[in-house]
Each structure stands twice: as structure tokens, then as C-alpha cells.
N, C-alpha and C positions, 0 to 999 in steps of 0.2 A: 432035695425036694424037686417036683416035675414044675415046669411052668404051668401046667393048668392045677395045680394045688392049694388051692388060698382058703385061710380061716375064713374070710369077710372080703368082700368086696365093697368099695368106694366108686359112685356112681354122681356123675356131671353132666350136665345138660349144657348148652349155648344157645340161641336163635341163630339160624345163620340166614338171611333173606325168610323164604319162604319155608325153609325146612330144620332141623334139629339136628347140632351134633352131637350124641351121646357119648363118655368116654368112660371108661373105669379103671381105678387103681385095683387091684394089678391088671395090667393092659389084657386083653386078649389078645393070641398073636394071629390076628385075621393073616395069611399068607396070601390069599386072593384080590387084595386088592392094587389098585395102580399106587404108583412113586405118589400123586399129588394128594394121594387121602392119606398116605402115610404122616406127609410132609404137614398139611392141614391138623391132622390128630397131634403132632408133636407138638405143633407152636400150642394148640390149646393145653395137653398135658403138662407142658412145661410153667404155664403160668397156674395151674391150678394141683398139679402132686410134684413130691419131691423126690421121688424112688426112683429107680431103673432096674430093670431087668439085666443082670450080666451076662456083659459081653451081645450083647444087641443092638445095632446100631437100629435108632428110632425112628431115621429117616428111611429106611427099608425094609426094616423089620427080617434083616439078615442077621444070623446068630455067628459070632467070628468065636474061633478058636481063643482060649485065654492067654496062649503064649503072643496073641498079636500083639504088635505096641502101635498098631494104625486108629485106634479105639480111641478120641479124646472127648472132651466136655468143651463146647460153645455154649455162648452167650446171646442171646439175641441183642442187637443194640438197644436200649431204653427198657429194656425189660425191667432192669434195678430202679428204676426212675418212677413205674405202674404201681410197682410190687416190688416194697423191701425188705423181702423174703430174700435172706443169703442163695439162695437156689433157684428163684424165680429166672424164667429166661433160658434156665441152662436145658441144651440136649446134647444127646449123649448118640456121637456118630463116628464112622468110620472116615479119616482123612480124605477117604479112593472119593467118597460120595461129597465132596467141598462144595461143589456144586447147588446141591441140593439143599444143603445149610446158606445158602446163598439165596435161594428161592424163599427159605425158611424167612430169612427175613424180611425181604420183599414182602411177603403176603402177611408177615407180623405189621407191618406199615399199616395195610389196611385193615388188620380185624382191629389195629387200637388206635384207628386214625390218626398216626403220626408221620411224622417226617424226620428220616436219624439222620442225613448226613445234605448241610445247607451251609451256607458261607457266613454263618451269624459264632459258627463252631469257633471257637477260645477267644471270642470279644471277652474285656472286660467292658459292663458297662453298668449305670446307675437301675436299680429297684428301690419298692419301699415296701419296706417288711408292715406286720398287721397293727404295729403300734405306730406305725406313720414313720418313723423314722427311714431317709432315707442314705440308701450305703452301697457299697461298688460290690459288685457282681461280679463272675465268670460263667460263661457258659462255655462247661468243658466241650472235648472232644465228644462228640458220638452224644450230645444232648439233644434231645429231642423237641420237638415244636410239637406242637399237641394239638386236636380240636375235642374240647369236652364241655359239656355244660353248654352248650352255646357259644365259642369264645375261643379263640386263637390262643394259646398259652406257651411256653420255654420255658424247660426246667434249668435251673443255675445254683451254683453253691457258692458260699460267702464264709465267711472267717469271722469271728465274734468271741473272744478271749482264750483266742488260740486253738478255738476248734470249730469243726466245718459242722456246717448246716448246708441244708439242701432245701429248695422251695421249688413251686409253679408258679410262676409272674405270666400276669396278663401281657399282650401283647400293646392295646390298647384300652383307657381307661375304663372301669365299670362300677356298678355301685352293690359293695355286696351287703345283702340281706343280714351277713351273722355279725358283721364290724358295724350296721347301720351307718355306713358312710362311703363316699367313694375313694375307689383303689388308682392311685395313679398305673397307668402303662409304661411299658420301655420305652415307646415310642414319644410321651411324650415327656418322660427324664430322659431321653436320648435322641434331640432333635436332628440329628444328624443321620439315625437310620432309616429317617424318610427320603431322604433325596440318596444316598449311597443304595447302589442295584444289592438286594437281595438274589442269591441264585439258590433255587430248591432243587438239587440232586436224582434224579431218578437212573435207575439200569434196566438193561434189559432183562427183559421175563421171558417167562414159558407161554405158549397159547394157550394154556388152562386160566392163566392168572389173569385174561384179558378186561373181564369183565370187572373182577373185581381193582386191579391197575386204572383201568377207566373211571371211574368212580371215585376211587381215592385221589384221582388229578383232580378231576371235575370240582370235588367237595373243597380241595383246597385253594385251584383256581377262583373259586367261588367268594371264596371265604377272605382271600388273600387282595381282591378286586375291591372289595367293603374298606380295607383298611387305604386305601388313595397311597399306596410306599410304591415305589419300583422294584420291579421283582418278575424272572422269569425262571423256568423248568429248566434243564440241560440234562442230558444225557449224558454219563460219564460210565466209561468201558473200568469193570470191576476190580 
């Protein structure tokens, strides 16, 4: 069957600023455009269809021969954490372009205002679930810090008669609307991660990503100054 052959087409909007990403399942293979809309339409297709076109890498929209074995499937970090869709996250790229899958997730950071890699990664430390009780935590490897709702958030998993759960714990306390009561934070079941330096992780980008790289510090600078903890940015080579 040709790649422009499709029963139906599956059609997605996003806002992005001032303008509209449209995308469709099955993709169109635009060949005009630059690496950074490729890379942009991936991280959106990825959170939103599960399909791939064989043998296309997604971050170029180059078609490889099927005897390649340079063809793999990444992960975006925190994607499973957004969306626990078994596929969520995942693109489907050529090793040569690692790079670009690297960019990928850089700019995944800012479409879902997260932060994937910060020095809070495989603490065990205290939460309290929705019925109050409270009980020890892990926040694995590669978990994410979140801004959603209004509110600094970390996702962590915990053990409860021998099988994992996973939740989003506030950072600091809040009072939610659905429990009619308030939530304690980590901060303040874990006195200890006020005065210990928090370090928030960033890498180096592409000058496409500048704007939105600027923004995504800014929002968490911002965000991270409200909560009175020590904590700064560091640059660390990939």
C-alpha cells in the first residue's frame, strides 16, 4: 500500500503560543520542511497516536531501507508519567539522528512544563495518599517535577501489598477541592528538603529552542522562588 493511501484520516489540533499545530494520523510525509518541525510534530504525534510509518525515521521524515537495524524506538522521559498509554512518548528514529531525539526531549520539557532530570531523582521520601495516610515514597530515575494546575508537583511510586502504584504529590501543601481538605506536601513530610540544595538539570539546545528554553526556566525559576527551598539550574553536557 503507497504512503499517501489511507481509509480515514485522524486529525489533532494543539495551541502553540499564537498559532496551531495541526497533525494527522496517518502522518503526511511533508519532505519540505526543516529538522525542528519534524522534531516539534513528533513529540506532539507521540503523545497523541500510536502508529508509525515503516521504516521512517520521525525526527526527519527520511524513509531507511528495512534491512537497517539503525531504526529504534525511544522514549521521551516522563511521557509514561502524562500518559499511561503503553506507547505514549515513544518515536521511532534512526540511531545516526541521537541528537535530534535529544532535542526531542528538551522541547518535550517545555510543551508539558516539566523538569526530567534534577537531584531529587531516587530519594526515598514521605507522601500522603488521598485517604490521609501517610507512607514512604520513591522517586524513581528520570521522574519528573511537573507545573500543572497551579502547583509544583513529582511523580513517585510506592508499594502497597506488593504492588506499585504511582501518584503526583504536591510539592508544597494545598487544599483540594475533590478531598474537601488539605493535602500535605513533601516539603512539609520531609523537612529536610528545605535546607538540602535542590539542583534542576538543563542541556544545551538548539537556537530554535531558544525561546521556548527561556520560558520554561523563567516559569520554573518563578515558580521554584514561591516555595523559599534552595535550589539552582546547572548545566550538565548530555
Amino acid at each position: 500500500m503507497s504512503d499517501n493511501y489511507y481509509n480515514s484520516i485522524c486529525i489533532k489540533a494543539k495551541q502553540e503560543g499564537v498559532n496551531f499545530r495541526v497533525l494527522s494520523y496517518p502522518p503526511l510525509r511533508q519532505k519540505d520542511k526543516e529538522i525542528e518541525e519534524h522534531i516539534k510534530d513528533a513529540v506532539f504525534r507521540c503523545m497523541n497516536f500510536s502508529s508509525k510509518l515503516v521504516n521512517v525515521c520521525e525526527l526527519t521524515n527520511i524513509k531507511y531501507d528495512s534491512s537497517d537495524k539503525g531504526l529504534i524506538v525511544g522514549c521521551l522521559k516522563g511521557a509514561k508519567s502524562i500518559n499511561m498509554h503503553h506507547c505514549s512518548g515513544n518515536i521511532f528514529y534512526h540511531i545516526n539522528n541521537q541528537k535530534y531525539f535529544d532535542y526531542a526531549n528538551l522541547y518535550f520539557e517545555c510543551q508539558e512544563k516539566i523538569i526530567q532530570n534534577h537531584s531529587w531523582n531516587n530519594k526515598i521520601i514521605k507522601i500522603q495518599r488521598s485517604n490521609g495516610d501517610i507512607i514512604d515514597a520513591t522517586i524513581g530515575d528520570h521522574y519528573c517535577i511537573r507545573y500543572f494546575l497551579d502547583k509544583i508537583m513529582i511523580y513517585v511510586t510506592f508499594i502497597l501489598n506488593d504492588e506499585e502504584f504511582y501518584k503526583w504529590v504536591p510539592i508544597e501543601n494545598y487544599f483540594s477541592t475533590r478531598l474537601n481538605n488539605e493535602v500535605k506536601g513533601i516539603l512539609n513530610l520531609n523537612p529536610e528538603l528545605k535546607t538540602e540544595e535542590l539542583v534542576l538539570y538543563k542541556f544545551k539546545h538548539p537556537k530554535w529552542m531558544d525561546k521556548d528554553r527561556e520560558e520554561w526556566e523563567d516559569l520554573f525559576d518563578k515558580e521554584f522562588k514561591k516555595l523559599s527551598i534552595n535550589y539552582h539550574f546547572e548545566e550538565k553536557n548530555g
